[in-house]
DOLOBA-648474 format. One line per field, with one value per residue (C-alpha): chain; residue number from 1; y, z, x; residue in one letter. Coordinates in pm, whole numbers. Example, Ala and Ser with C-alpha at 12.3 -4.5 7.8 and 13.67 -1.06 7.14 Angstrom:
BEGIN
ch = [A; A];
i = [1; 2];
c2 = [-450; -106];
c3 = [780; 714];
c1 = [1230; 1367];
aa = [a; s];
END
This chain:
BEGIN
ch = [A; A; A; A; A; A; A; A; A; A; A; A; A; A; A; A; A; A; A; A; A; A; A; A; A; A; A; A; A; A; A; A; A; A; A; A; A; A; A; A; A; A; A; A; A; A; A; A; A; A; A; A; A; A; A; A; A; A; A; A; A; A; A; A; A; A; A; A; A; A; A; A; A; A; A; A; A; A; A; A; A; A; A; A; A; A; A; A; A; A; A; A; A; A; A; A; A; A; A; A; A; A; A; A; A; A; A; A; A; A; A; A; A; A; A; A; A; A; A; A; A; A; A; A; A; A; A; A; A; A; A; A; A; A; A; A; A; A; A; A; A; A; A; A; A; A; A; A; A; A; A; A; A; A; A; A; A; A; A; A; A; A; A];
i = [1; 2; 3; 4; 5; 6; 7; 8; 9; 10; 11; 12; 13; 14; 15; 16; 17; 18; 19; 20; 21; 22; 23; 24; 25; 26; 27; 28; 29; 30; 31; 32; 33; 34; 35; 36; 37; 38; 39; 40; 41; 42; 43; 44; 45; 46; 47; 48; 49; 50; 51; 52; 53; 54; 55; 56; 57; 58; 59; 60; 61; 62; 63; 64; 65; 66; 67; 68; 69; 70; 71; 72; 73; 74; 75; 76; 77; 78; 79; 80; 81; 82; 83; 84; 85; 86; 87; 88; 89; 90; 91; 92; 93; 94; 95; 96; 97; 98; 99; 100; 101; 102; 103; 104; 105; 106; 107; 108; 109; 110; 111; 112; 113; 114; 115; 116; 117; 118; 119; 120; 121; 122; 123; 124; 125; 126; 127; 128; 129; 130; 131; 132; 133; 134; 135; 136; 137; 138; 139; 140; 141; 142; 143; 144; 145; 146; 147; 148; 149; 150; 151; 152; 153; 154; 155; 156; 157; 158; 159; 160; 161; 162; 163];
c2 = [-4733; -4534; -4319; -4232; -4115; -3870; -3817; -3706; -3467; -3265; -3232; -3114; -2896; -2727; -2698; -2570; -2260; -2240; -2163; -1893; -1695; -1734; -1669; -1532; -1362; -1240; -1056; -706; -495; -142; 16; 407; 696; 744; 649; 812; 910; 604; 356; 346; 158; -193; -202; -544; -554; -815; -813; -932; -1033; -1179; -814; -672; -403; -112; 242; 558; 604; 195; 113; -86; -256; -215; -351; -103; -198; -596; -288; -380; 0; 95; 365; 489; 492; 844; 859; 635; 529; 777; 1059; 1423; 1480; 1813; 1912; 2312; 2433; 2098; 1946; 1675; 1769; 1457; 1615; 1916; 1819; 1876; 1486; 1368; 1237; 1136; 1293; 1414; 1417; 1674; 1935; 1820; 2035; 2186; 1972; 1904; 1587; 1771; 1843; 1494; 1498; 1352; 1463; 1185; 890; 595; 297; 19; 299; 449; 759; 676; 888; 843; 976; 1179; 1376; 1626; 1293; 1035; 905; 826; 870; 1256; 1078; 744; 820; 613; 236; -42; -259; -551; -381; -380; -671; -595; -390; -366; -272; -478; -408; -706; -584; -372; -589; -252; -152; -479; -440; -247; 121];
c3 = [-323; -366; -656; -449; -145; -403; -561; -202; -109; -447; -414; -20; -165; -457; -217; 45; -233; -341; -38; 69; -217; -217; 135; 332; 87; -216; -463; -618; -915; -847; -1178; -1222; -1059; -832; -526; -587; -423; -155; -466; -822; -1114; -1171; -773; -661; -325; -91; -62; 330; 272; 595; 794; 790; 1102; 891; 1022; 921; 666; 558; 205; 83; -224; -350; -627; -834; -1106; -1151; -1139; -880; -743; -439; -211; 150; 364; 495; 663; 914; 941; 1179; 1080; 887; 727; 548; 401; 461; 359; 303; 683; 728; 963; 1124; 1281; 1302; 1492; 1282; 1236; 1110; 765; 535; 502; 180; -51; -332; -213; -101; -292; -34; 31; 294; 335; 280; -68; -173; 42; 310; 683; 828; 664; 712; 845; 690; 440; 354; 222; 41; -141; -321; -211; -535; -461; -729; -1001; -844; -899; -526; -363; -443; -810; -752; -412; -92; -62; 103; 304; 109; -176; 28; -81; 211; 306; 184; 360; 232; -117; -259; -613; -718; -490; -407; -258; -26; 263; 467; 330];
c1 = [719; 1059; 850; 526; 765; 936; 603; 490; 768; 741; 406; 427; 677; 421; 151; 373; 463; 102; -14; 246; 236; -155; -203; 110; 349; 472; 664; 493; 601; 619; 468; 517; 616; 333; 541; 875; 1115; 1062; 930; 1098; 945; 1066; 1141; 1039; 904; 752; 377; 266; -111; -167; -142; -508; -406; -338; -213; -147; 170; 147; 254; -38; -124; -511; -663; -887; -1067; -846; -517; -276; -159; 83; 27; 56; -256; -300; -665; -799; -1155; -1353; -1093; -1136; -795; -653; -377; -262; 87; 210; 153; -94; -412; -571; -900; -720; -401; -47; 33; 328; 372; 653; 946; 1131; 851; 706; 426; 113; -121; -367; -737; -1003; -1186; -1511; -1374; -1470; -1791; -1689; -1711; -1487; -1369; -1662; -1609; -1379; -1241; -904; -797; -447; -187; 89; 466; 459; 191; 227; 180; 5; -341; -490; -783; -779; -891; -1031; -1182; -1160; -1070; -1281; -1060; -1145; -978; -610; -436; -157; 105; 473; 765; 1082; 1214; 1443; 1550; 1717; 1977; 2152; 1838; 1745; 1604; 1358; 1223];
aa = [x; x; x; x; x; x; x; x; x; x; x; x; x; x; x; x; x; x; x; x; x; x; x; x; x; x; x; x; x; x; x; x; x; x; x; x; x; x; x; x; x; x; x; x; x; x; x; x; x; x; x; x; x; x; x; x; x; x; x; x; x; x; x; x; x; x; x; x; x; x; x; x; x; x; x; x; x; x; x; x; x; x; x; x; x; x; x; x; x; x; x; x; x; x; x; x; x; x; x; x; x; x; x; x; x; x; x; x; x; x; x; x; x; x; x; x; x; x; x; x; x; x; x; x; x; x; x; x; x; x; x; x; x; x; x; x; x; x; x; x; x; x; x; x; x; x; x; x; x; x; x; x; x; x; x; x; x; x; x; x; x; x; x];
END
């Protein structure tokens, strides 16, 4: 009887894990330089998959293609976004974006044939816009493809906490 009790708790205790890191959250690799200066490869960050309420200037993770990729959400669903001397134009209001990142190389939503962003879609960059493959490349992401969104680093150890 002493066995099955202790057989019990370890088990309670695996499914307990299971079901966090399968559900709730978990760790996430950055890989590249696509989101420097905020992200550095090898930065290990923590991966919320239970937030589906995304907004404008969220870290999110996507998965393209079975690739796991990090980037910051940029256009809204039902919004025309440009870019014009490096500010960020949300149907045509100056809206703020992230500071202390590389040029944003000029573009209009209508360059990718697109009059506003559809329904249950994304339009996501990466902080280093001059090197990062986003939707500028790969086009727009289906909210099915977000995984969830990122906001707490926890290696390096230096580096813990919120960015």
């Amino acid at each position: 009887m002493k066995y099955i009790k202790e057989i019990i708790i370890y088990a309670s205790i695996i499914v307990t894990v299971i079901l966090l890191r399968t559900f709730i959250i978990t760790p996430v690799t950055v890989d590249g330089q696509s989101m420097e200066p905020t992200l550095h490869d090898n930065n290990v960050l923590l991966l919320e998959k239970y937030n589906k309420n995304y907004k404008r200037l969220d870290v999110v993770v996507i998965d393209l293609n079975g690739e796991k990729l990090i980037k910051r959400i940029i256009g809204l669903p039902g919004e025309y976004i440009a870019y014009k001397d490096n500010i960020l134009f949300v149907n045509n209001i100056q809206t703020e974006d992230v500071g202390n990142i590389p040029k944003t190389s000029d573009f209009e939503l209508s360059d990718f044939g697109y009059d506003v962003i559809p329904e249950d879609y994304y339009f996501v960059l990466g902080d280093n816009r001059i090197n990062s493959s986003d939707s500028r490349v790969f086009g727009l992401i289906h909210k099915d493809d977000i995984i969830g969104t990122t906001s707490f680093r926890i290696f390096p150890i230096s580096e813990l906490g919120l960015f």
